[in-house]
N, CA, C and O atoms as a printed pandas DataFrame, in Angstrom:
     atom_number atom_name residue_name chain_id  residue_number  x_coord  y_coord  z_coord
0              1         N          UNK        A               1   -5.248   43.108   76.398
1              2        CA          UNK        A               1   -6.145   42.214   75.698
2              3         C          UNK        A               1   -5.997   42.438   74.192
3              4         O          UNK        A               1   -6.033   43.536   73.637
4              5         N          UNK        A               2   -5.853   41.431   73.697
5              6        CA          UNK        A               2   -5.355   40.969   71.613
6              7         C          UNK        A               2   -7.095   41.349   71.506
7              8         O          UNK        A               2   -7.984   40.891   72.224
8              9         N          UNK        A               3   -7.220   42.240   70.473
9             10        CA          UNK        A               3   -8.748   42.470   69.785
10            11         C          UNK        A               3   -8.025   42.424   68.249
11            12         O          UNK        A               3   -6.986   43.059   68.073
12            13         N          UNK        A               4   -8.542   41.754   67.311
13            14        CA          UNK        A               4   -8.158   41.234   65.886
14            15         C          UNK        A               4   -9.669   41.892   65.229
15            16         O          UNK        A               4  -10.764   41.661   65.740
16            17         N          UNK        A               5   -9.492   42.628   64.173
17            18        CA          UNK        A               5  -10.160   43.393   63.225
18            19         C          UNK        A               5   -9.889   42.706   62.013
19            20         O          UNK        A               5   -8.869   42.025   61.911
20            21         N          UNK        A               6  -10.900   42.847   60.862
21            22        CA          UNK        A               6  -10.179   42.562   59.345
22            23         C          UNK        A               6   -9.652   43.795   58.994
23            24         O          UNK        A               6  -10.122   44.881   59.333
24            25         N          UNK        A               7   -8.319   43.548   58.064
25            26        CA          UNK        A               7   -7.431   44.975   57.676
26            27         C          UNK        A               7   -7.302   44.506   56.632
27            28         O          UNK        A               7   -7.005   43.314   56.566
28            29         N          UNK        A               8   -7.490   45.320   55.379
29            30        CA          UNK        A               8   -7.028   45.679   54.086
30            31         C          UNK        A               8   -5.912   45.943   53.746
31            32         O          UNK        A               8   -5.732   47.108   53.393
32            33         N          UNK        A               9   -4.655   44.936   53.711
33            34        CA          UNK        A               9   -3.505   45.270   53.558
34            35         C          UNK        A               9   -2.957   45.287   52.159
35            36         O          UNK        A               9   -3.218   44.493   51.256
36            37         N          UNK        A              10   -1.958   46.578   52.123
37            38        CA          UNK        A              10   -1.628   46.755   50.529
38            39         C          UNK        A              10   -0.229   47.202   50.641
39            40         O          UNK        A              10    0.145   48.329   50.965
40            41         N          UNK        A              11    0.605   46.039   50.292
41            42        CA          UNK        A              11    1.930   46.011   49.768
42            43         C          UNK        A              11    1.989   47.565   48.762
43            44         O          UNK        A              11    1.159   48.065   48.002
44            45         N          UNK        A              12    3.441   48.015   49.206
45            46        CA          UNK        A              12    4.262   48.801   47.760
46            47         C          UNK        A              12    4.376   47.925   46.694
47            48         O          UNK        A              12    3.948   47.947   45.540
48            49         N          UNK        A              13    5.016   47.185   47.306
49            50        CA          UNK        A              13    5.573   45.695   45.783
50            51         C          UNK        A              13    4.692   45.214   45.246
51            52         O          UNK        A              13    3.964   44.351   45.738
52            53         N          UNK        A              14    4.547   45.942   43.542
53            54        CA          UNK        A              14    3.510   45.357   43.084
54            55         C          UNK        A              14    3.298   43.416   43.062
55            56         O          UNK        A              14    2.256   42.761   43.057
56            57         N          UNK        A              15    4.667   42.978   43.055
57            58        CA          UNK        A              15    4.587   41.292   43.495
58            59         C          UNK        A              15    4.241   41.023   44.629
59            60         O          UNK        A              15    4.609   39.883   44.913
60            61         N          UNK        A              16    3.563   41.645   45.652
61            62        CA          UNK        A              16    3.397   40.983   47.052
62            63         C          UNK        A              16    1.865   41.170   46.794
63            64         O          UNK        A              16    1.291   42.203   46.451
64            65         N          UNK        A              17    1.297   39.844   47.057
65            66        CA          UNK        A              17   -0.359   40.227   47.426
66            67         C          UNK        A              17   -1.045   40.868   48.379
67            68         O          UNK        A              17   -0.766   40.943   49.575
68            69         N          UNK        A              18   -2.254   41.481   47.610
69            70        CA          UNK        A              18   -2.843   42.615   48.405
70            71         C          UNK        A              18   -3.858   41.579   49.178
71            72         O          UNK        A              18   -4.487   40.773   48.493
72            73         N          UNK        A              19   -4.039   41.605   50.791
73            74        CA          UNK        A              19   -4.892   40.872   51.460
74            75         C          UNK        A              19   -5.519   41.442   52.881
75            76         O          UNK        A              19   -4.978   41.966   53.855
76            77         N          UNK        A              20   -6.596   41.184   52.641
77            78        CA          UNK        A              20   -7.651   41.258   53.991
78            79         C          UNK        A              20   -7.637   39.562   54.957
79            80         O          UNK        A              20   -7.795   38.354   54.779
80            81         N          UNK        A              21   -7.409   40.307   55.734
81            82        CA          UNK        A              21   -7.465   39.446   56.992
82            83         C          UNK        A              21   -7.394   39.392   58.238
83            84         O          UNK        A              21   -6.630   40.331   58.461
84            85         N          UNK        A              22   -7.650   38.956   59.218
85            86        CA          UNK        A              22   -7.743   39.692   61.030
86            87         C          UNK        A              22   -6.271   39.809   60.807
87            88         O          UNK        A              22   -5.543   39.181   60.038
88            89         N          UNK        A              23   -5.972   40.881   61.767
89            90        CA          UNK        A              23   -4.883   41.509   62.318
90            91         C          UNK        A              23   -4.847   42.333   63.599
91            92         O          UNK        A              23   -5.552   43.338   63.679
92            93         N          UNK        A              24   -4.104   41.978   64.549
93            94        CA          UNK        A              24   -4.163   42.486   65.745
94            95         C          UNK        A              24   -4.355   44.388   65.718
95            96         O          UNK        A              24   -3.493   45.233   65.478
96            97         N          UNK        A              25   -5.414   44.519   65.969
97            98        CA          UNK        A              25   -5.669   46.296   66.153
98            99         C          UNK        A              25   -4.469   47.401   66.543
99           100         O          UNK        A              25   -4.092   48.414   65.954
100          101         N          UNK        A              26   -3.857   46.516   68.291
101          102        CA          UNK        A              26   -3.510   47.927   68.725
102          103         C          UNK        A              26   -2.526   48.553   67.688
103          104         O          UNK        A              26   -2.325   48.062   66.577
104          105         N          UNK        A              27   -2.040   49.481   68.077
105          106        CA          UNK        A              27   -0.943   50.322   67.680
106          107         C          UNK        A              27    0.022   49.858   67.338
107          108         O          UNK        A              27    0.399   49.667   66.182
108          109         N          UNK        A              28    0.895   49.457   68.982
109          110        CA          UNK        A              28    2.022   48.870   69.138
110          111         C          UNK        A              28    2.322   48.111   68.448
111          112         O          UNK        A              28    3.493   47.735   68.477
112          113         N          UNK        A              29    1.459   47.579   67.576
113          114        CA          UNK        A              29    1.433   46.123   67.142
114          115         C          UNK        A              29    1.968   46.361   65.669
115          116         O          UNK        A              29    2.973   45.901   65.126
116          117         N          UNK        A              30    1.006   47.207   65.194
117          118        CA          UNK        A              30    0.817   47.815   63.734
118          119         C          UNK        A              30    2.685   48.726   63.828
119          120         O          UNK        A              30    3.426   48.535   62.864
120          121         N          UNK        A              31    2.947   49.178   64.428
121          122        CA          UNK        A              31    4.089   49.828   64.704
122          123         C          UNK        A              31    5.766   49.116   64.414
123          124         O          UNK        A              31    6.786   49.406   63.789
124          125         N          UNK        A              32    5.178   47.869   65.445
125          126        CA          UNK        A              32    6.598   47.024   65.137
126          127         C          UNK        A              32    6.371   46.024   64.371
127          128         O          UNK        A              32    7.136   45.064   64.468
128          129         N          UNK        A              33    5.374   45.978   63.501
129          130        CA          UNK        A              33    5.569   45.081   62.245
130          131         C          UNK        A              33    5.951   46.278   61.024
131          132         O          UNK        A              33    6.729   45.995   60.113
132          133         N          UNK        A              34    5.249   47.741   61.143
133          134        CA          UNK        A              34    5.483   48.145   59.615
134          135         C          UNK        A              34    6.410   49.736   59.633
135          136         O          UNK        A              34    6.763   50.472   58.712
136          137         N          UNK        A              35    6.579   49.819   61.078
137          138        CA          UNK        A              35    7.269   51.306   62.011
138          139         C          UNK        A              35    6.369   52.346   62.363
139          140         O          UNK        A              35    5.241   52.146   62.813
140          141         N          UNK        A              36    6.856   53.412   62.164
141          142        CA          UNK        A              36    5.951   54.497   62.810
142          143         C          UNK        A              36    4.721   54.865   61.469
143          144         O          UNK        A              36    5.060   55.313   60.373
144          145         N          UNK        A              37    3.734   54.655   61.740
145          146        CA          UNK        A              37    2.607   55.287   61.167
146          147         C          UNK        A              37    1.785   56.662   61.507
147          148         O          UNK        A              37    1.521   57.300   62.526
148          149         N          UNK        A              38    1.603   56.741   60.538
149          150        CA          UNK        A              38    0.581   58.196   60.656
150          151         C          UNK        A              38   -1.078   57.677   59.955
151          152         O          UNK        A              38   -1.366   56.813   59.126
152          153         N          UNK        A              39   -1.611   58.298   60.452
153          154        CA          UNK        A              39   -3.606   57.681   60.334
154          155         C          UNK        A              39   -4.225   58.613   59.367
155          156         O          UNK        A              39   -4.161   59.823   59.585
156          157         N          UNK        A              40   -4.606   58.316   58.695
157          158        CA          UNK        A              40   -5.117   59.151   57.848
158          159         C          UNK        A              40   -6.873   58.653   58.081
159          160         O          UNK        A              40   -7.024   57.461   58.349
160          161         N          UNK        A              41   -7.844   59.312   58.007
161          162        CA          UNK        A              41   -9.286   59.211   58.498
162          163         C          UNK        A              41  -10.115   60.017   57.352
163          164         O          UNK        A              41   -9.907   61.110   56.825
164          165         N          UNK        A              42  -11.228   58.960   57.161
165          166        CA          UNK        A              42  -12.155   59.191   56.131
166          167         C          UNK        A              42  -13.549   58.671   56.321
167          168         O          UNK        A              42  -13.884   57.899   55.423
168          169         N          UNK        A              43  -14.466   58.888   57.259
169          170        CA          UNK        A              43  -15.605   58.673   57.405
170          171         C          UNK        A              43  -15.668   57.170   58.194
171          172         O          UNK        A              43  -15.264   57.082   59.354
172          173         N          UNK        A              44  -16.060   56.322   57.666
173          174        CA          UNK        A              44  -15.778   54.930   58.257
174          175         C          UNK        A              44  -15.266   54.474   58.064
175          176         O          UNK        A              44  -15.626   53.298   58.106
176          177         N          UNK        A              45  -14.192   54.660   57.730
177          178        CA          UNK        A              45  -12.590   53.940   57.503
178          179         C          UNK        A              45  -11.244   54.770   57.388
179          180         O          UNK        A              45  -11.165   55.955   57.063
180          181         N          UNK        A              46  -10.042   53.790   57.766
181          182        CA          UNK        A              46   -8.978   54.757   58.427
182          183         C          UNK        A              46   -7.844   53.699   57.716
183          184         O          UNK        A              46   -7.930   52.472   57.664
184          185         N          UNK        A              47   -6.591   54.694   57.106
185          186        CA          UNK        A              47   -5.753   54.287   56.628
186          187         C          UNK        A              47   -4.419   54.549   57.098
187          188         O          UNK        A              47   -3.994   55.689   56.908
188          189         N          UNK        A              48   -3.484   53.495   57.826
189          190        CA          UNK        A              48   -2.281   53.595   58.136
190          191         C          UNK        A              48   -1.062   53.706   57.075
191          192         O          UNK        A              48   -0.952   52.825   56.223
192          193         N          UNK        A              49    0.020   54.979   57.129
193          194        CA          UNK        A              49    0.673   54.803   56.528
194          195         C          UNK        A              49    2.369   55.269   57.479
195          196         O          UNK        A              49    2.867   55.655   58.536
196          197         N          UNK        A              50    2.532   54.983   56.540
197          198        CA          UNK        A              50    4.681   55.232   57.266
198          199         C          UNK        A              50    4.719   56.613   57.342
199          200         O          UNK        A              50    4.380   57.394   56.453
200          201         N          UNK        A              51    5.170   56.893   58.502
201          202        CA          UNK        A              51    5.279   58.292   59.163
202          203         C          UNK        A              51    6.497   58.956   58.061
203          204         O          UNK        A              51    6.429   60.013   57.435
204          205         N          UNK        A              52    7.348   58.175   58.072
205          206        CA          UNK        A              52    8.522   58.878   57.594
206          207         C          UNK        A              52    8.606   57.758   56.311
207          208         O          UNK        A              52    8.864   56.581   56.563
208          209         N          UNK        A              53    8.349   58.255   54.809
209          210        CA          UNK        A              53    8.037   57.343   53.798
210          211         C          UNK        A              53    9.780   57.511   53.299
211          212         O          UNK        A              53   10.188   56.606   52.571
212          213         N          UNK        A              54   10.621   58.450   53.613
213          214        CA          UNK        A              54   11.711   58.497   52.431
214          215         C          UNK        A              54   12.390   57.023   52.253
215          216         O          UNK        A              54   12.345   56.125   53.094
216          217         N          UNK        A              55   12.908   56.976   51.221
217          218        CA          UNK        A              55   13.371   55.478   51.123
218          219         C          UNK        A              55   12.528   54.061   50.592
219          220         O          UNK        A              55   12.884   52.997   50.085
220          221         N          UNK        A              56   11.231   54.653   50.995
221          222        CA          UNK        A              56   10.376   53.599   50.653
222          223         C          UNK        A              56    9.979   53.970   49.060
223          224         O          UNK        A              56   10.021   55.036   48.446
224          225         N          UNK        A              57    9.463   52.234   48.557
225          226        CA          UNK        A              57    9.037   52.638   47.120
226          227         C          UNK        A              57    7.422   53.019   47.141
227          228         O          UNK        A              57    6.686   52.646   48.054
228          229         N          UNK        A              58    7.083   53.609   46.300
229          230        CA          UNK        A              58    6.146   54.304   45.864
230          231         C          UNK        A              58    4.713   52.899   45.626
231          232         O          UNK        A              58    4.654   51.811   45.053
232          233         N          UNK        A              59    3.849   53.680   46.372
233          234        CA          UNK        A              59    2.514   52.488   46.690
234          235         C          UNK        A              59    1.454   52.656   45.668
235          236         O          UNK        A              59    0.342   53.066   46.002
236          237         N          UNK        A              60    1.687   52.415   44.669
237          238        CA          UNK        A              60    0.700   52.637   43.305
238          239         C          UNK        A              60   -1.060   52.210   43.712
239          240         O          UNK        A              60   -2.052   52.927   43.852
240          241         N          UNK        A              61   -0.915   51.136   43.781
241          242        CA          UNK        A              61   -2.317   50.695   44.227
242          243         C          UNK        A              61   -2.640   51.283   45.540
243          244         O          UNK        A              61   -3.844   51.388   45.306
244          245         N          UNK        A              62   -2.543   51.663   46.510
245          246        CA          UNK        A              62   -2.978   52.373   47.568
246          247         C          UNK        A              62   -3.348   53.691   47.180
247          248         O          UNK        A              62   -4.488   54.150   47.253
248          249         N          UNK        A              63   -2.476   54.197   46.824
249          250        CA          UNK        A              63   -2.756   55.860   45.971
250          251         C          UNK        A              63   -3.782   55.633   45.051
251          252         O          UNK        A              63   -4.361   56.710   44.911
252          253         N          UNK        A              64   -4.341   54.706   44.299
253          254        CA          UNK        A              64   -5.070   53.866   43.106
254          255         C          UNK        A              64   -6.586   54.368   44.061
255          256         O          UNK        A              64   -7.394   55.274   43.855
256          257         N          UNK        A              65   -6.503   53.396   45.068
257          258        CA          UNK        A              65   -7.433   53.023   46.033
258          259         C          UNK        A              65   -8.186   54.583   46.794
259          260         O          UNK        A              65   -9.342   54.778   47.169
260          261         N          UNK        A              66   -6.881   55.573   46.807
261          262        CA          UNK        A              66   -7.403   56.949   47.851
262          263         C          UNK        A              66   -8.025   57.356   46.798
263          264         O          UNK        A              66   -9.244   57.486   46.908
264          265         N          UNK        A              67   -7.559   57.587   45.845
265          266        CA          UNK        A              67   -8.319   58.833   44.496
266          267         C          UNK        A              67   -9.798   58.192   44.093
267          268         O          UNK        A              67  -10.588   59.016   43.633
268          269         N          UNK        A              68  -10.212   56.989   44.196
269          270        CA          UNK        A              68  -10.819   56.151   44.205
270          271         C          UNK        A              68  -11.951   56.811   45.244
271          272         O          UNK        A              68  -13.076   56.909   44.755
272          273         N          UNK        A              69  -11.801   57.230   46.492
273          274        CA          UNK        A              69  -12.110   56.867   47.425
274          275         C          UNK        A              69  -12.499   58.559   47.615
275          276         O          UNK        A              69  -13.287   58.824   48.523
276          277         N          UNK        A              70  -12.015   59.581   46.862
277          278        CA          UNK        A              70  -12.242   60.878   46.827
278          279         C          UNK        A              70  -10.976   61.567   47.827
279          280         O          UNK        A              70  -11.040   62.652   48.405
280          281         N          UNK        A              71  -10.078   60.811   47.836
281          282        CA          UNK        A              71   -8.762   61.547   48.581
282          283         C          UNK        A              71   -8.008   61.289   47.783
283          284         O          UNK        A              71   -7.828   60.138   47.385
284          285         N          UNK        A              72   -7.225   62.568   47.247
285          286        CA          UNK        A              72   -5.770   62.866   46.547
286          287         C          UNK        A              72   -4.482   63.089   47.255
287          288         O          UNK        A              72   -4.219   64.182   47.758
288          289         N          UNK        A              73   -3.822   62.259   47.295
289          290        CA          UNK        A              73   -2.515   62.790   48.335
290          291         C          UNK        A              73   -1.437   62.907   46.839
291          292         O          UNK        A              73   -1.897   62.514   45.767
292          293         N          UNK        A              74    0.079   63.509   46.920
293          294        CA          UNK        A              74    1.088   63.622   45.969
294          295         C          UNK        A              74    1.691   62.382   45.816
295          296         O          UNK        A              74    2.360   62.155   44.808
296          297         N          UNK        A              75    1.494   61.289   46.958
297          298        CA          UNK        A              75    2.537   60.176   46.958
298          299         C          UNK        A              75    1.761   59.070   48.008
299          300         O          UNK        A              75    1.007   59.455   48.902
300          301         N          UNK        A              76    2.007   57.938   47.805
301          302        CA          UNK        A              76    1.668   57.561   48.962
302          303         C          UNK        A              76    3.094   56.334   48.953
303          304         O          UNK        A              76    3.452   55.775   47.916
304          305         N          UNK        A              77    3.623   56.144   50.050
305          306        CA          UNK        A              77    4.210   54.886   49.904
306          307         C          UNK        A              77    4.359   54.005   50.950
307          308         O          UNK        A              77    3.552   54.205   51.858
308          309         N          UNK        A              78    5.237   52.966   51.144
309          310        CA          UNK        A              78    5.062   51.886   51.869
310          311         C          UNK        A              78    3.971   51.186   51.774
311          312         O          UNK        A              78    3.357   51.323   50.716
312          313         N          UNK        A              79    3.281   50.058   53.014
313          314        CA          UNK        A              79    2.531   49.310   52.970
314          315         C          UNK        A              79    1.754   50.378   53.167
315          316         O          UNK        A              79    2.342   51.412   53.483
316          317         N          UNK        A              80    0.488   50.413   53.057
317          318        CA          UNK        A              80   -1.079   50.784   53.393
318          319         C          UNK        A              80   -1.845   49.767   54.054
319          320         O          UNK        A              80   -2.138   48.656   53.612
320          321         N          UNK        A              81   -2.155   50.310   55.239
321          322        CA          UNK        A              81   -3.695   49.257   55.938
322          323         C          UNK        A              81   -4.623   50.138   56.431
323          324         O          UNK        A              81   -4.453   51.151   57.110
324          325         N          UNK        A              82   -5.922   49.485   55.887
325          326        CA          UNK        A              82   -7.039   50.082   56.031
326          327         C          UNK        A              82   -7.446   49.172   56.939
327          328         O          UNK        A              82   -6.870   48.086   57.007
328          329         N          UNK        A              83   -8.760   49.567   57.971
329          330        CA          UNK        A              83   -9.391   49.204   58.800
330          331         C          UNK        A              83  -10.685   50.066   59.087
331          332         O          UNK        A              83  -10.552   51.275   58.895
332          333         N          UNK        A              84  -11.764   49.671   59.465
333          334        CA          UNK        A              84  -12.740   50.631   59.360
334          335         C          UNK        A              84  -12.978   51.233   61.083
335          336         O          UNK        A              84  -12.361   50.858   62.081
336          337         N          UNK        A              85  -13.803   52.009   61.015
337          338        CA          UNK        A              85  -13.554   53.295   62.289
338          339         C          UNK        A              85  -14.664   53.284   62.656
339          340         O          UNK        A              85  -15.609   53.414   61.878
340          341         N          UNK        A              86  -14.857   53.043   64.598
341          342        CA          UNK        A              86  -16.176   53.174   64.685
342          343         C          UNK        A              86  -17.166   54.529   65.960
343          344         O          UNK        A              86  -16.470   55.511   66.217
344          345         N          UNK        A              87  -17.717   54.526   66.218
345          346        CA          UNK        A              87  -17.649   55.603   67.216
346          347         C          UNK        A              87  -16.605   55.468   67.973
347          348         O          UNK        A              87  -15.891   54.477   68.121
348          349         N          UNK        A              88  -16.506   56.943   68.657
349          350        CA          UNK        A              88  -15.020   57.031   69.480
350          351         C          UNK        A              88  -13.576   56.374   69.134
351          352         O          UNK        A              88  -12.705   55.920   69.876
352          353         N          UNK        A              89  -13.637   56.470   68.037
353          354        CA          UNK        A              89  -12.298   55.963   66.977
354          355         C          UNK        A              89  -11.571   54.684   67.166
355          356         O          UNK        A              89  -10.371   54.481   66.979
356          357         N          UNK        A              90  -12.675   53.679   67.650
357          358        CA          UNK        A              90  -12.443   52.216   68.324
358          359         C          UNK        A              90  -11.975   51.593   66.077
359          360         O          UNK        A              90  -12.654   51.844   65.081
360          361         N          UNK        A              91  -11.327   51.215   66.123
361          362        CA          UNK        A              91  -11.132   50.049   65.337
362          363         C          UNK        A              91  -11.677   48.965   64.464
363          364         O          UNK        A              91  -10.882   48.041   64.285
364          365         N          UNK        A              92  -12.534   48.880   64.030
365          366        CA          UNK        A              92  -13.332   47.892   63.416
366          367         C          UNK        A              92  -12.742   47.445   61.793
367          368         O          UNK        A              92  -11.842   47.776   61.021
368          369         N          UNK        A              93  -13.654   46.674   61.847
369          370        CA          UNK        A              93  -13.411   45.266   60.050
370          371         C          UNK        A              93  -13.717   46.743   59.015
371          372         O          UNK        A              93  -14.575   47.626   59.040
372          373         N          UNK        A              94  -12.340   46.405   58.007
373          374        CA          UNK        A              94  -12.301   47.210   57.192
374          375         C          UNK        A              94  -13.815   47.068   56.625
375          376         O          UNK        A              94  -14.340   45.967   56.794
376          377         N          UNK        A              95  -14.778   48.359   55.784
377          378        CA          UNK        A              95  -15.678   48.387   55.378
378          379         C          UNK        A              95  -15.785   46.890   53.841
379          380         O          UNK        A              95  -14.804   46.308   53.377
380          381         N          UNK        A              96  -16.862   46.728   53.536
381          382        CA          UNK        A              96  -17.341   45.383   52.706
382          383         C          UNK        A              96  -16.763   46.405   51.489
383          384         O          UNK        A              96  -15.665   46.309   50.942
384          385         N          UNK        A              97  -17.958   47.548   51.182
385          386        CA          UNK        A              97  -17.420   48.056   50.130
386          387         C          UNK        A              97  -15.954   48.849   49.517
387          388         O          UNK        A              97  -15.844   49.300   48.377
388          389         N          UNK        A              98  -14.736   48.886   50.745
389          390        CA          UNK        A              98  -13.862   49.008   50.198
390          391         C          UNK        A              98  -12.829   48.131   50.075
391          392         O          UNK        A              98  -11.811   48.500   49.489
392          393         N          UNK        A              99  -12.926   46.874   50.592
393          394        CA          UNK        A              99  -12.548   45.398   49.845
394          395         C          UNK        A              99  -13.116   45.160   48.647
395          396         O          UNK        A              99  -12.323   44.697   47.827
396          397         N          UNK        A             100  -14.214   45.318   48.266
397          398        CA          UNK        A             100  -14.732   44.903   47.380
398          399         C          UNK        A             100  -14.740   45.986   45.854
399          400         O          UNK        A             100  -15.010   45.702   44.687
400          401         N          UNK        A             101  -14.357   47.175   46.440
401          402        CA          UNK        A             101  -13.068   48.537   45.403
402          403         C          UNK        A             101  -12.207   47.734   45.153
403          404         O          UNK        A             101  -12.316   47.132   44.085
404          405         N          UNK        A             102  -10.981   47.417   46.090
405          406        CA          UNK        A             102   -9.927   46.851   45.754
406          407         C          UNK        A             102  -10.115   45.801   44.916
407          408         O          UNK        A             102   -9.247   45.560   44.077
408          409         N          UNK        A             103  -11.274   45.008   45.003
409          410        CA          UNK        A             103  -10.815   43.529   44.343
410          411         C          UNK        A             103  -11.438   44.051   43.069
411          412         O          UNK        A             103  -11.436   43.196   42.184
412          413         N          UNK        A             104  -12.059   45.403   42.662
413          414        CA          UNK        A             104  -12.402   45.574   41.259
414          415         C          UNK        A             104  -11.392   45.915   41.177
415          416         O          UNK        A             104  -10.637   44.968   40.957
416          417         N          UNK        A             105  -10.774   47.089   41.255
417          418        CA          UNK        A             105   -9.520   47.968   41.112
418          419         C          UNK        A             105   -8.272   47.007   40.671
419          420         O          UNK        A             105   -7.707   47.009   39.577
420          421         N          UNK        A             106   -7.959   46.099   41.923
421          422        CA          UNK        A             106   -6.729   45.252   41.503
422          423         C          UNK        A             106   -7.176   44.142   40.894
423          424         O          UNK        A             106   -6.193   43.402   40.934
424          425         N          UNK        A             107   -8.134   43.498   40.296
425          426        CA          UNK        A             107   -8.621   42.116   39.689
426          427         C          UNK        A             107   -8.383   40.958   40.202
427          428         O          UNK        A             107   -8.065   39.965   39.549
428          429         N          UNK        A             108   -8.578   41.034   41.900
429          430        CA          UNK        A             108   -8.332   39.908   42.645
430          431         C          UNK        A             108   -9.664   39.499   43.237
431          432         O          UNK        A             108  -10.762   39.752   42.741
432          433         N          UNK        A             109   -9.489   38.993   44.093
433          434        CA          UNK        A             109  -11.052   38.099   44.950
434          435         C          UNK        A             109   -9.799   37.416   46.651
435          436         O          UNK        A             109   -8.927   36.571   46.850
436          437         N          UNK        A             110  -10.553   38.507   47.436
437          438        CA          UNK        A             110   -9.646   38.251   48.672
438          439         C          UNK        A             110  -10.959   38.017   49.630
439          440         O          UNK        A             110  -12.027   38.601   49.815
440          441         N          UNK        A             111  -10.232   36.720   50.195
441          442        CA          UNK        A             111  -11.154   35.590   50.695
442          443         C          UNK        A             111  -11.709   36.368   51.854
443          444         O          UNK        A             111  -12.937   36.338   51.773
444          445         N          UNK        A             112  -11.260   37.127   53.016
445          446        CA          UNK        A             112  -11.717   37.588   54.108
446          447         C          UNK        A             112  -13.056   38.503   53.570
447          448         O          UNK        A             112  -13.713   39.191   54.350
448          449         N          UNK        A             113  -13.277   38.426   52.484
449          450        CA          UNK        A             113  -14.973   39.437   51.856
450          451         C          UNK        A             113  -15.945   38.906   52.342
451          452         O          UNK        A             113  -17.014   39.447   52.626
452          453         N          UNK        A             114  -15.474   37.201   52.544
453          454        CA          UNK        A             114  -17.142   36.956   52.882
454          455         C          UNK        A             114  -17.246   36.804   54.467
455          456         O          UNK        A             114  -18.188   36.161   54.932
456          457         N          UNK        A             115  -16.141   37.478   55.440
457          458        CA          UNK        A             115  -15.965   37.696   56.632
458          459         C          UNK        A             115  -16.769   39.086   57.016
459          460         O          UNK        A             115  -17.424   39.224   58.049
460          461         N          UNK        A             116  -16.609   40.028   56.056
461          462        CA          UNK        A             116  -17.091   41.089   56.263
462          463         C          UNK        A             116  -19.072   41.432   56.497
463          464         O          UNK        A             116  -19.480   42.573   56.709
């Protein structure tokens, strides 16, 4: 069964837009669109990143977004997707207030906010 969450997605390329919008939850899914991920977890919300980053360019605004957020990592790269976390580590709509970080942070207005 397809269960679709809103996800906070954030390009490396600073030219690709940063966007919230449903996206199919499971794994598998998240896997063979962006490869192997690793989860990084922060209270009510959870951030996917590339298991194995070498090669990839360096994710400025995502790293922007963690330090932001009271997490320091050395690097972050590839795409970043956030999604928010709910008991028993079920999946849910990225949190309101960290769409609404990003759209201060990056100076955008991403339409899935008023979904949240």
């Amino acid at each position: 069964m397809m269960r679709k969450c809103i996800a906070l997605v954030i390009p490396a390329r600073l030219s690709d837009r940063v966007t919230a919008n449903l996206q199919d939850v499971r794994h598998g899914t998240l896997e063979a669109l962006y490869g192997q991920l690793d989860c990084i977890v922060s209270g009510d919300w959870q951030v996917y990143l590339r298991a194995d980053s070498r090669n990839l360019r360096p994710n400025v605004r995502a790293g922007q977004l963690l330090r932001e957020t009271g997490l320091y990592l050395p690097e972050i790269a590839g795409t970043a997707i956030y999604r928010g976390r709910a008991e028993h580590g079920w999946d849910t709509d990225a949190p309101t207030y960290l769409i609404r970080l990003a759209e201060k942070l990056f100076d955008i207005r991403l339409d899935a906010a008023e979904l949240v």
